[in-house]
C-alpha positions as a Markdown table, in Angstrom:
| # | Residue | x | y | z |
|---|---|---|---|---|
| 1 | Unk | 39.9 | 8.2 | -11.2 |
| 2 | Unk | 42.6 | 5.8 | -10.7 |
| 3 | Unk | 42.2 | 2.4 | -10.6 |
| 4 | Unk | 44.2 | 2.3 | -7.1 |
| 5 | Unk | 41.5 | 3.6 | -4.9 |
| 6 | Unk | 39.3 | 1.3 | -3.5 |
| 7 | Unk | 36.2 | 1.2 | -4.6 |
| 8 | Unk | 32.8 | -0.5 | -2.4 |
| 9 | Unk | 29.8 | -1.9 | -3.6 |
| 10 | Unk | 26.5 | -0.7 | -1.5 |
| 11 | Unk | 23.2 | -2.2 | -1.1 |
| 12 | Unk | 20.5 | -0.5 | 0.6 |
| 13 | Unk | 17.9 | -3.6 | 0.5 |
| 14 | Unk | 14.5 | -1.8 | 1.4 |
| 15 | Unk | 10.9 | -3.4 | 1.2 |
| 16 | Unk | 10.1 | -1.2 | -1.2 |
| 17 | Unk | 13.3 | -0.6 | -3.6 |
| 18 | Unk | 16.8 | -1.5 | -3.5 |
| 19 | Unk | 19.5 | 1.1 | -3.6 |
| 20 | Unk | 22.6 | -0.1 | -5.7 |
| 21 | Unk | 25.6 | 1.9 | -5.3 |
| 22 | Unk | 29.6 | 2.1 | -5.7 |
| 23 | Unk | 31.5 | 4.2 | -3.4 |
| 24 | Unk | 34.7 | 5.3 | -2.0 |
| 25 | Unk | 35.9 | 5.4 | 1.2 |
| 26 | Unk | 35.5 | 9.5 | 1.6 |
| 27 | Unk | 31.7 | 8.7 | 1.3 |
| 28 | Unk | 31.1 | 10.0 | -2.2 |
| 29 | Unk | 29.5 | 7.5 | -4.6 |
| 30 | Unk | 30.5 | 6.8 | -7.9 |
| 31 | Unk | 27.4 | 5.3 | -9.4 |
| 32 | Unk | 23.8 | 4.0 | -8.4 |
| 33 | Unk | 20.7 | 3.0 | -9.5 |
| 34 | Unk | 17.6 | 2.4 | -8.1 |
| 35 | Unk | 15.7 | -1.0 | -7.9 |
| 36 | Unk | 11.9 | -2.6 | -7.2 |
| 37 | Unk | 11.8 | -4.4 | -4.7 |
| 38 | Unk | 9.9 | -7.8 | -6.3 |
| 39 | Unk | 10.5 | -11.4 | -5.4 |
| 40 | Unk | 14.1 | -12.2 | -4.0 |
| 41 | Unk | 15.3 | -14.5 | -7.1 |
| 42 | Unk | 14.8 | -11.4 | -9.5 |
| 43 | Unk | 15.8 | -8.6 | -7.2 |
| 44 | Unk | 18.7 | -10.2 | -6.5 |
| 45 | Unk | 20.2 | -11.1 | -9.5 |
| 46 | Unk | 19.3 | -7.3 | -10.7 |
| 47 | Unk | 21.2 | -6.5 | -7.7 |
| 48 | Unk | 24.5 | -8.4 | -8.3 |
| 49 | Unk | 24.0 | -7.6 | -11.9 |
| 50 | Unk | 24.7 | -4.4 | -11.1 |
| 51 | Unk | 27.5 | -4.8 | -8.8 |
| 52 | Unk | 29.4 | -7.0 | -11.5 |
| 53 | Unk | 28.8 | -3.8 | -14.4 |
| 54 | Unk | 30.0 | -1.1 | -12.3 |
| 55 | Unk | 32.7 | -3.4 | -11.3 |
| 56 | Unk | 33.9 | -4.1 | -15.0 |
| 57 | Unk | 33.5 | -0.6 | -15.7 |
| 58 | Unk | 35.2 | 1.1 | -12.7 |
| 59 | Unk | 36.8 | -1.2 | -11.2 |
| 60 | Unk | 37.5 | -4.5 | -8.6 |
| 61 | Unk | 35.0 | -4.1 | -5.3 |
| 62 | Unk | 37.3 | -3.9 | -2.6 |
| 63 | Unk | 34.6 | -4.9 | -0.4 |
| 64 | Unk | 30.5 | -4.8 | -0.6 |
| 65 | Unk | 28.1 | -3.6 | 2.1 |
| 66 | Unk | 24.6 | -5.0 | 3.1 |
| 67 | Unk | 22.0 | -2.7 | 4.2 |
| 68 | Unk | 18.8 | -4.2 | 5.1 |
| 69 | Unk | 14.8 | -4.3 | 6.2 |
| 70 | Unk | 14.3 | -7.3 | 8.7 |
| 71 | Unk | 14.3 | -9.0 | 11.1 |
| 72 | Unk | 18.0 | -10.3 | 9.9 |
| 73 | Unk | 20.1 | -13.3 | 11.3 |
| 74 | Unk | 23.3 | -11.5 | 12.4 |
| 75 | Unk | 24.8 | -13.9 | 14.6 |
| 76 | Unk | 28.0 | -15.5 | 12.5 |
| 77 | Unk | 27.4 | -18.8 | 14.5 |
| 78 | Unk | 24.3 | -19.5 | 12.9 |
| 79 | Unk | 23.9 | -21.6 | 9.8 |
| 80 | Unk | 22.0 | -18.6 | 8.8 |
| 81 | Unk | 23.4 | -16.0 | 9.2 |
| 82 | Unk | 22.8 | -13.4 | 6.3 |
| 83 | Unk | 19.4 | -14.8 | 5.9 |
| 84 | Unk | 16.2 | -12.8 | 6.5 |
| 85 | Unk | 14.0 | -13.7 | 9.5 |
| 86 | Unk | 10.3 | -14.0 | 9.4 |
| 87 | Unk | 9.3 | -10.7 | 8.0 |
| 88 | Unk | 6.0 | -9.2 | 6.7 |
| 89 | Unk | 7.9 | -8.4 | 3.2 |
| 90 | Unk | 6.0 | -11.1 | 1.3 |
| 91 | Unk | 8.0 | -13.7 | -0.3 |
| 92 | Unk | 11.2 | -12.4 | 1.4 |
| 93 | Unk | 11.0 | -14.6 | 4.6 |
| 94 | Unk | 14.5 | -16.4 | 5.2 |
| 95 | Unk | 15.2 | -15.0 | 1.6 |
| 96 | Unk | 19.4 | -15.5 | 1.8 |
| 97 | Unk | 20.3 | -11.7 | 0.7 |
| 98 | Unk | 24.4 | -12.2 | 1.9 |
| 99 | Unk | 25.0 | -15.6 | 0.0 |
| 100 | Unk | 23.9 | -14.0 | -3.6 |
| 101 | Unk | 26.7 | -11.7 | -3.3 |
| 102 | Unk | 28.9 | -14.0 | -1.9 |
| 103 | Unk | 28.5 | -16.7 | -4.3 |
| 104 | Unk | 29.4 | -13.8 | -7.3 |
| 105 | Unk | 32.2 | -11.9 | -5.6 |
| 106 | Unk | 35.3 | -12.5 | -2.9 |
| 107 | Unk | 35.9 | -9.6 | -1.5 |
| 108 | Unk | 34.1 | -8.9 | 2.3 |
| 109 | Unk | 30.6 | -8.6 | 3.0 |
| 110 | Unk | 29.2 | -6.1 | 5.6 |
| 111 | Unk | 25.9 | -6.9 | 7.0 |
| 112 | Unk | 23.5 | -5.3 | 9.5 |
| 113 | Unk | 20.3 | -3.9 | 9.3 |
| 114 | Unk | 19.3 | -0.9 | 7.7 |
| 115 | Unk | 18.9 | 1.3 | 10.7 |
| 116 | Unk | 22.4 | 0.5 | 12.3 |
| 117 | Unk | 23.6 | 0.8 | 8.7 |
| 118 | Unk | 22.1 | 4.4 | 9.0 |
| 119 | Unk | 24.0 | 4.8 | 12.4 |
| 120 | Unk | 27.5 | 3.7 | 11.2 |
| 121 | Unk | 27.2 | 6.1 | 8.2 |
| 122 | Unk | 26.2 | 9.2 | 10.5 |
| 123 | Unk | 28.7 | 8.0 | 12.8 |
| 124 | Unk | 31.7 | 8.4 | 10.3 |
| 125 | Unk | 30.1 | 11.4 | 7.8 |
| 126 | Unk | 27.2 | 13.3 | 9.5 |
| 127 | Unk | 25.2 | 14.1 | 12.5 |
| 128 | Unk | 27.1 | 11.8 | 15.0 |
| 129 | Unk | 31.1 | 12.1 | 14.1 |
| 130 | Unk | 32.2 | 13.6 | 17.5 |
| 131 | Unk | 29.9 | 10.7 | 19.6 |
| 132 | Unk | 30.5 | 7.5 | 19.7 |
| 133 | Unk | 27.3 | 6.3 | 21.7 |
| 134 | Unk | 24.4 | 7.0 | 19.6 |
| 135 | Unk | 20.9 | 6.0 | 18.5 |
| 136 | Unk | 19.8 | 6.9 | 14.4 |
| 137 | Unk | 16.0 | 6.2 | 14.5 |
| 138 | Unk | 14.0 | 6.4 | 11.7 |
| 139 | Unk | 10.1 | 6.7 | 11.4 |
| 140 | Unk | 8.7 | 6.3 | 8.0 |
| 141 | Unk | 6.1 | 2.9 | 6.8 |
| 142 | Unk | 8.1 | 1.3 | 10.2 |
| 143 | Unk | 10.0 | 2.8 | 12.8 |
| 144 | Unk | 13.4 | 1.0 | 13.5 |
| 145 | Unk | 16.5 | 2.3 | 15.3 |
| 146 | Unk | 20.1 | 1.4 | 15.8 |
| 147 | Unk | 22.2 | 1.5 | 18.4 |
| 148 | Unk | 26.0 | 2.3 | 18.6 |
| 149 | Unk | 28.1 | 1.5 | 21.7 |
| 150 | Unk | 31.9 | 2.4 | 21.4 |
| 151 | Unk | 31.4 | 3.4 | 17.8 |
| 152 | Unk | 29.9 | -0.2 | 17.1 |
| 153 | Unk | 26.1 | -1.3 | 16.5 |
| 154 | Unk | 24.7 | -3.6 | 19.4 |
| 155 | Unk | 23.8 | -6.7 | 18.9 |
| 156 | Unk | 22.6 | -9.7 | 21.4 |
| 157 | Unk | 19.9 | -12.4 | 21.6 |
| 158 | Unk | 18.6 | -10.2 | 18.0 |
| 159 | Unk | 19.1 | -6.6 | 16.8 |
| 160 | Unk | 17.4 | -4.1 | 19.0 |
| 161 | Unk | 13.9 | -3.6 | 17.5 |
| 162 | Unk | 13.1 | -0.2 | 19.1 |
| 163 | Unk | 9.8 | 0.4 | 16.9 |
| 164 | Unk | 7.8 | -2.2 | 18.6 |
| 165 | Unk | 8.0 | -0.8 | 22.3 |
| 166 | Unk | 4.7 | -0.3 | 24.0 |
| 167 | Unk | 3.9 | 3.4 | 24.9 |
| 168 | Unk | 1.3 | 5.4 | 27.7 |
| 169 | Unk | -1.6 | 6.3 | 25.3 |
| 170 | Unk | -2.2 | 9.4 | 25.2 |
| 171 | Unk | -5.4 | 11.1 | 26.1 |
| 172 | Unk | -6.8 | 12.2 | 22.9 |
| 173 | Unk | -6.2 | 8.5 | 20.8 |
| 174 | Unk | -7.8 | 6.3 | 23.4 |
| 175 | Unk | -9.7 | 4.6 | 20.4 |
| 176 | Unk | -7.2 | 4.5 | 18.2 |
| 177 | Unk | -6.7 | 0.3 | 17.6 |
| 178 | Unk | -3.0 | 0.9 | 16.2 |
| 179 | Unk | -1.6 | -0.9 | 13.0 |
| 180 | Unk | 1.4 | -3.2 | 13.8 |
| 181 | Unk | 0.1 | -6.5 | 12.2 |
| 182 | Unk | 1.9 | -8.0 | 16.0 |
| 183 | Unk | 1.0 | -6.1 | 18.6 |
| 184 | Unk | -1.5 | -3.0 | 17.6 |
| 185 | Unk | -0.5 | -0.1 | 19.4 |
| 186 | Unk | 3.3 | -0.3 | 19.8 |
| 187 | Unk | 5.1 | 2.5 | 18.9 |
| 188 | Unk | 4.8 | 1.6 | 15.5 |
| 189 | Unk | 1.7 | 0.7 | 15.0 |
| 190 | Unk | 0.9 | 4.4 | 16.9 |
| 191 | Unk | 3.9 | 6.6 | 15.7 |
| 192 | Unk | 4.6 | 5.3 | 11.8 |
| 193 | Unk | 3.5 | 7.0 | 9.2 |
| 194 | Unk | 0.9 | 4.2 | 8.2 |
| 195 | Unk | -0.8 | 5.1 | 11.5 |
| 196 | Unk | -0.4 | 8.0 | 10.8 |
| 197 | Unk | -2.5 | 8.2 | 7.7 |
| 198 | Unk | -5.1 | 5.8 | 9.0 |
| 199 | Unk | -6.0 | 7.5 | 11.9 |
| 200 | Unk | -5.7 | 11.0 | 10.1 |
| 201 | Unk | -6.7 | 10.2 | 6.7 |
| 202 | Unk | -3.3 | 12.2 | 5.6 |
| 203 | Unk | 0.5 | 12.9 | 6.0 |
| 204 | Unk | 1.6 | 14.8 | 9.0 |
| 205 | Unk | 3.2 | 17.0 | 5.9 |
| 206 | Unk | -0.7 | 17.8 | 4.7 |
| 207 | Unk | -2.2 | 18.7 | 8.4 |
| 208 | Unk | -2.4 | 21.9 | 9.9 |
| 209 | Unk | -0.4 | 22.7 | 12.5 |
| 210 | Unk | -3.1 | 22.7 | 15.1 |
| 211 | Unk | -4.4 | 19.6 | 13.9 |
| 212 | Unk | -4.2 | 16.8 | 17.1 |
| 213 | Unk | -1.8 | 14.2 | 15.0 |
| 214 | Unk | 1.2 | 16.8 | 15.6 |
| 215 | Unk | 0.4 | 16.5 | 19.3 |
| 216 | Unk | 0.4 | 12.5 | 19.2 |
| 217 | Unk | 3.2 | 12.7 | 17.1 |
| 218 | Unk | 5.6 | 14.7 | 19.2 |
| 219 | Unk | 4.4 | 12.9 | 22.4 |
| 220 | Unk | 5.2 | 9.1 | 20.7 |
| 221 | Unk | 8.6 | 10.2 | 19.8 |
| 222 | Unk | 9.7 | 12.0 | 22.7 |
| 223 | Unk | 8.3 | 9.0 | 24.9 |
| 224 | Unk | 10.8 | 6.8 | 22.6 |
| 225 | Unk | 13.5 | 9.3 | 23.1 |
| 226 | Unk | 13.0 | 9.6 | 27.1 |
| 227 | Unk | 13.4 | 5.5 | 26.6 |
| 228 | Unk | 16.0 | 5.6 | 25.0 |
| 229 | Unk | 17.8 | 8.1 | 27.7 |
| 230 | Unk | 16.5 | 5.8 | 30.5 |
| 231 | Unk | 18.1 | 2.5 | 28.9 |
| 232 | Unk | 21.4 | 2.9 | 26.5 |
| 233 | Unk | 21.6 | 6.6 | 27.3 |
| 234 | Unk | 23.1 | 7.5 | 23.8 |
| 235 | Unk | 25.0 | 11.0 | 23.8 |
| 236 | Unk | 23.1 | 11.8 | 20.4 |
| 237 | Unk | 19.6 | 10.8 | 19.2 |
| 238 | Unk | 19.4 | 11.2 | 15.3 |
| 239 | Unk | 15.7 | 11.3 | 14.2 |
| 240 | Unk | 15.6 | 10.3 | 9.7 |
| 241 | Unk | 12.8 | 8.7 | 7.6 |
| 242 | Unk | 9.9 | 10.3 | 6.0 |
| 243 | Unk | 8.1 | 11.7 | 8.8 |
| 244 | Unk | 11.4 | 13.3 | 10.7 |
| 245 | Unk | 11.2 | 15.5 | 7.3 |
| 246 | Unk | 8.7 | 17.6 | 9.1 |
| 247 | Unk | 11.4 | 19.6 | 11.0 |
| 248 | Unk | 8.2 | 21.2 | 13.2 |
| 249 | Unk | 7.9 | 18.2 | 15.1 |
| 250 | Unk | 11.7 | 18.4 | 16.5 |
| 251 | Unk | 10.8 | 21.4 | 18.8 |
| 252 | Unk | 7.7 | 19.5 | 20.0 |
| 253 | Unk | 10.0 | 16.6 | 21.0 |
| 254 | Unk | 12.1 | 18.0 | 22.9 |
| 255 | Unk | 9.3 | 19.9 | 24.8 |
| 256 | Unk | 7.8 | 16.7 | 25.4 |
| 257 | Unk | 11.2 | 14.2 | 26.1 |
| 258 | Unk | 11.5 | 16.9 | 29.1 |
| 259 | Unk | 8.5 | 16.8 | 30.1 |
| 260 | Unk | 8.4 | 12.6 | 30.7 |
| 261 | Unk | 12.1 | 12.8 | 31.9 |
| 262 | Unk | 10.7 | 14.8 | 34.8 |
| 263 | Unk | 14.2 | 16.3 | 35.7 |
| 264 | Unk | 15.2 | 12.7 | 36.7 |
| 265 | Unk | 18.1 | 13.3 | 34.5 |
| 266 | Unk | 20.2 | 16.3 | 35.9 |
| 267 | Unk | 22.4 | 16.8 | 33.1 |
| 268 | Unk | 23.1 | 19.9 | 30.9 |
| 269 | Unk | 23.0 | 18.5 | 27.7 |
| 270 | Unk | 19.4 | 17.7 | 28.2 |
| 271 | Unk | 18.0 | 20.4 | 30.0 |
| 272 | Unk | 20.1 | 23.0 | 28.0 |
| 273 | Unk | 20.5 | 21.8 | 25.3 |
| 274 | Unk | 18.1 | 19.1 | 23.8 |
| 275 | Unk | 18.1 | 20.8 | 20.0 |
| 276 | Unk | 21.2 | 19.6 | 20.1 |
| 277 | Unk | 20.8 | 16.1 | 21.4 |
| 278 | Unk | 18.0 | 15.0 | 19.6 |
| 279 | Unk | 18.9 | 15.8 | 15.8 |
| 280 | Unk | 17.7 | 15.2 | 12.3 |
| 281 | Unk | 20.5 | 13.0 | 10.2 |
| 282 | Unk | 23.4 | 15.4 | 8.7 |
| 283 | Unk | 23.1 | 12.5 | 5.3 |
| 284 | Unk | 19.6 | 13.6 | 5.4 |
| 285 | Unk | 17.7 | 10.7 | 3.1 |
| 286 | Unk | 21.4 | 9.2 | 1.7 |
| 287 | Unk | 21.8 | 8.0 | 5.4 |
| 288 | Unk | 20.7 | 4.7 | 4.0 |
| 289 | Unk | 22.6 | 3.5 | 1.2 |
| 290 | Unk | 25.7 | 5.6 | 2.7 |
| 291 | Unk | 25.2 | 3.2 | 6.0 |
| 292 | Unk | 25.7 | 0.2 | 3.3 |
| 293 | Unk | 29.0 | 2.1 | 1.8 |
| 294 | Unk | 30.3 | 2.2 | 5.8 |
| 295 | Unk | 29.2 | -1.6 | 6.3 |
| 296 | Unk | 31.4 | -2.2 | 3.3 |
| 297 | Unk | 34.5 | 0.1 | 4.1 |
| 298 | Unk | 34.2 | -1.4 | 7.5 |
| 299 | Unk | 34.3 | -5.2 | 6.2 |
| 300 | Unk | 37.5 | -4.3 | 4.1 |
| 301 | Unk | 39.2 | -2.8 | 6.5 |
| 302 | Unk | 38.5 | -5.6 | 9.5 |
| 303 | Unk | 39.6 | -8.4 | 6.8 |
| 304 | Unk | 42.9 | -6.6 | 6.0 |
């Protein structure tokens, strides 16, 4: 490889691991490695320790992208911006994730959160390249989403946090207290796979198919997704994480966005053809760390 093409640093900071990568522009990475996410003065050191090796070896980062959990402090105005908000992720509250790689390298910095990373990346490489309104959900320990407008994530008074709307119950989990440590039942604490488990005592993955959960499942989501139609109407709904692995529930989804659309939306692509509008990612579980590698391509490009 020459030493001309550009070459991007991406971080996929999740509360769990962080994904380290280098990349190219095309969207094929070069190297990466895989790190625990522990305290934030060790993790990020491991992380820019890793940026700076592949660097040396391969070459000068022509930019670095920021993928992250949150809540995050996106607004550039704000003395901090590229901090963490309060999050859950213990230790990690107002942890400054964009100044350790800006006080080591130069170049840009991309930074957004991990789902509208996840957007941008399908967006230029996967399920959402012909659309330019979209919404790349994922439902896995959370459930987050971003939102794309013109090809670019929406932002305002804080990124959109889709995961903690509030639902109808449905019939057969009247009981059912929820788990989001904030509100209980919100979507999250009814629809991620945490809930999942508790209320079921498994994965959706390990439950038969008549098994209730499915039923819950599919109705959450497509509840979300009729939400989602009613409010930013996207032109694409891309459904990733852990639990979207179970393709099963897609059908069941769209079944059910119909249903609590109630025809109110007359238009083809729905009624004809929602396998088609709600979709699992085309970057299947790379959506994440691939959203970092646009973040970064992006930041190049807009500094240039």
């Amino acid at each position: 490889m020459s030493r001309d093409t550009p070459l991007y640093g991406a971080i996929e900071a999740g509360g769990t691991k962080f994904v380290c990568a280098l990349g190219k522009a095309d969207g094929s990475l070069i190297a990466e490695s895989r790190l625990p996410t522990a305290d934030p003065a060790s993790t990020l050191a491991a992380m820019v320790n890793f940026l700076k090796e592949s660097s040396d070896r391969h070459g000068p980062l022509s930019g670095i992208g920021l993928a992250s959990f949150g809540p995050l402090v996106l607004d550039r105005r704000s003395p901090q911006y590229g901090f963490l908000g309060k999050t859950p992720k213990a230790g990690w509250s107002h942890a400054d994730i964009v100044g350790a790689v800006r006080s080591a390298f130069s170049c840009p910095v991309g930074f957004d959160t991990d789902v509208n990373g996840a957007a941008l990346a399908e967006h230029r490489w996967g399920a959402g390249r012909e659309v330019d309104d979209l919404v790349y959900v994922t439902v896995g320990t959370g459930i987050g989403a971003g939102v794309l407008v013109n090809g670019a994530p929406l932002h305002g008074l804080v990124h959109p946090e889709i995961g903690h709307l509030f639902l109808r119950r449905h019939a057969l989990d009247a009981e059912f207290a929820g788990v989001c440590p904030f509100h209980g039942d919100c979507l999250e604490g009814l629809a991620s796979g945490p809930a999942i488990m508790k209320r079921s005592g498994g994965e959706l993955s390990s439950l038969n198919a008549d098994h209730p959960q499915w039923t819950l499942q599919a109705d959450y989501l497509a509840q979300l997704c009729a939400t989602l139609v009613l409010t930013v109407s996207p032109r694409r709904i891309i459904m990733g994480g852990g639990v979207m692995s179970c393709l099963a529930l897609f059908p069941l989804i769209h079944q059910r966005m119909l249903h609590w659309l109630a025809g109110y939306v007359d238009h083809t692509e729905l009624l004809q053809h929602a396998d088609r509008y709600v979709v699992p990612p085309g970057l299947g579980q790379r959506a994440g760390v691939l959203g970092a590698l646009s973040l970064a391509v992006s930041a190049s490009a807009a500094s240039s």
